[in-house]
C-alpha angles and dihedrals in degrees: 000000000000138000129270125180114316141193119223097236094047135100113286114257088232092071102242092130096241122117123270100252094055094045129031095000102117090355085140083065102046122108104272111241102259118222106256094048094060086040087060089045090054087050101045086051095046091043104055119135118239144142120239100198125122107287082237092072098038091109100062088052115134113231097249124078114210137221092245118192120219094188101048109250091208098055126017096025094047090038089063098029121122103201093340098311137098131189118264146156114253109195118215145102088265087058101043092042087057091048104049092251099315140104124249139173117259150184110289120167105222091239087066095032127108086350128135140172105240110098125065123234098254091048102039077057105049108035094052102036087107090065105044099035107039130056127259118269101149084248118179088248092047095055088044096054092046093055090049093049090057096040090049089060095048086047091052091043081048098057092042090059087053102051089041081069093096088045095056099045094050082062083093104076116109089027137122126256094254091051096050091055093047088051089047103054085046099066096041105066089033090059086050085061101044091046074055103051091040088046091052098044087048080057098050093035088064087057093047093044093054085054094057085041100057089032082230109133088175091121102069124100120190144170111209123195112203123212126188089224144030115294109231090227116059116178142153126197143116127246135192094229114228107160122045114213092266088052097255118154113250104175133351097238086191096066087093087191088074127061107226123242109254133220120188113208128204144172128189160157133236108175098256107046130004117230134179111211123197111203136190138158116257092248079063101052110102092060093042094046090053081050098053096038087054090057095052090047080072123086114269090240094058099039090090088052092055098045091053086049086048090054090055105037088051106023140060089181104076131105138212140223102238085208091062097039084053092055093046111108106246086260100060087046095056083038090061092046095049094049094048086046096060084055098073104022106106094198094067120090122240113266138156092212087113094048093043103044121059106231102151112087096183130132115265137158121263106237111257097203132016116189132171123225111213097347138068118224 
């Protein structure tokens, strides 16, 4: 992508769609995009207010949007808390400046951990009141709803990347030509991702909100692994799985024709025991269930450090108990960091070297109880 000769009243070589004159024309001269600004930008984008349930039941939304929490506040996050905080990734330009370019746990208090705004109050309340006001019983419904949870979440992240693409692609001004070029190109094929990610999740959203609207969670299927106490590391999200534990690979994510199987993962903590429950939809079954039979194939002894190298290598949503990291050997900790890092680094091809090898040597519990929900291992 670079400029040839223009003229002002063309189209604009960066492919916007404006002329010429009113896009890239003088851009070199232009005041750079300071810092913050494009900090606040993320955060405007990350921070819109939305409902996530099922278009069918828009009309019966209450007015305010809530701050959900896809990880519970009450339970997991103060179960793991150290004086009200816990350890997380923020993503954004201020944290990855501080840190050279990585990733690195930090300081969150459990109010402002695992919450976003895309769920009303009436319906933040009502769809997952089975999960904050029952116990735990790995019901269909239960495992639906945490799958949903987790998926929600991705949708909502999913939304936001695409709408940063203006954003992005603005980080040119001040620059030189070659750069612009560079930035350009950038956000470009960053903004095809994330069409593709957003395309894919509109795709898995209709599945999960026929569910909610026929009250039928028939379709989950679930595998849950049950602790006696809390698990140090607590997360939510949804990932297109593309490595199984044995670093077979399940599906090629950069073919963009085929919409990706999808596996919800989730730890928590319920006051009494800690699980960790991975979800899918029964269409995705086939690659989830590999996934999962991978894991078993491991020693019982290893499959919680697989999984926490699974919750690194997939997720950014995840916390930690700063008890625990404290007690990690300075190579487990740069390990972790290494390992969430590859995660978002788009110049790193994709692998499943951090999910099939066991490289983290730090002290976590063996499951107590493994079950299966709608399938048999």
């Amino acid at each position: 992508m670079g400029k040839g000769k223009i003229g002002r009243n063309d189209p604009c070589w960066c492919g916007s769609g404006k002329k010429y004159k009113k896009c890239h024309r003088d851009r070199e001269n232009e005041n750079p995009v300071e810092p913050w600004d494009a900090a606040k930008s993320m955060r405007d984008k990350f921070s819109k207010k939305i409902c996530s349930a099922p278009k069918s039941l828009h009309d019966e939304c209450a007015k305010k949007i809530v701050k959900a929490h896809t990880v519970p506040k009450s339970s997991s996050l103060k179960a793991i808390a150290v004086d009200g905080h816990v350890l997380g990734i923020k993503l954004g330009l201020e944290s990855l400046q501080k840190h050279n370019g990585k990733i690195r746990p930090e300081r969150i208090g459990v109010n402002n951990a695992s919450t976003f705004t895309g769920f009303c109050q009436k319906h933040d309340d009502q769809l997952f009141s089975c999960l904050e006001k029952e116990a735990f019983t790995k019901s269909e419904e239960q495992c639906f709803k945490l799958a949903f949870r987790s998926f929600a979440r991705e949708y909502y992240t999913k939304s936001a990347l695409v709408d940063m693409y203006e954003v992005n692609a603005g980080l040119d001004k001040g620059k030189p030509a070659y750069r612009q070029a560079e930035i350009q190109e950038q956000a470009f094929f960053t903004n095809i991702g994330a069409e593709a990610g957003l395309r894919d999740n509109i795709y898995q959203k209709e599945r999960f909100d026929k569910g909610i609207e026929r009250n039928d969670y028939s379709d989950i299927r679930a595998v849950v692994i049950e602790y006696a106490n809390p698990f140090p590391v607590q997360v939510s999200g949804s990932v297109n799985p593309d490595f199984a534990f044995d670093n077979t690979k399940l599906q090629d994510l950069s073919d963009l024709e085929v919409v990706p199987d999808l596996l919800s993962f989730t730890s928590f903590y319920d006051g009494h025991k800690s699980y960790i429950v991975l979800s899918w939809l029964e269409h995705c079954h086939n690659t989830c269930t590999t996934l999962v039979k991978s894991l078993m194939s491991k020693s019982k002894e290893d499959i919680s450090t697989y999984l926490a190298q699974y919750i690194f290598s997939n997720f950014e949503n995840y916390f930690l108990s700063p008890a625990w990291w404290d007690g990690l050997s300075s190579d487990d900790k740069e390990n972790i960091v290494e390992i969430s890092h590859d995660n978002v680094n788009m110049f790193v091809e994709p692998h499943g070297n951090s999910i099939s090898n066991k490289i983290l040597n730090a002290l976590l519990p063996e499951p107590d109880k493994i079950e299966y929900v709608n399938w048999q291992s």
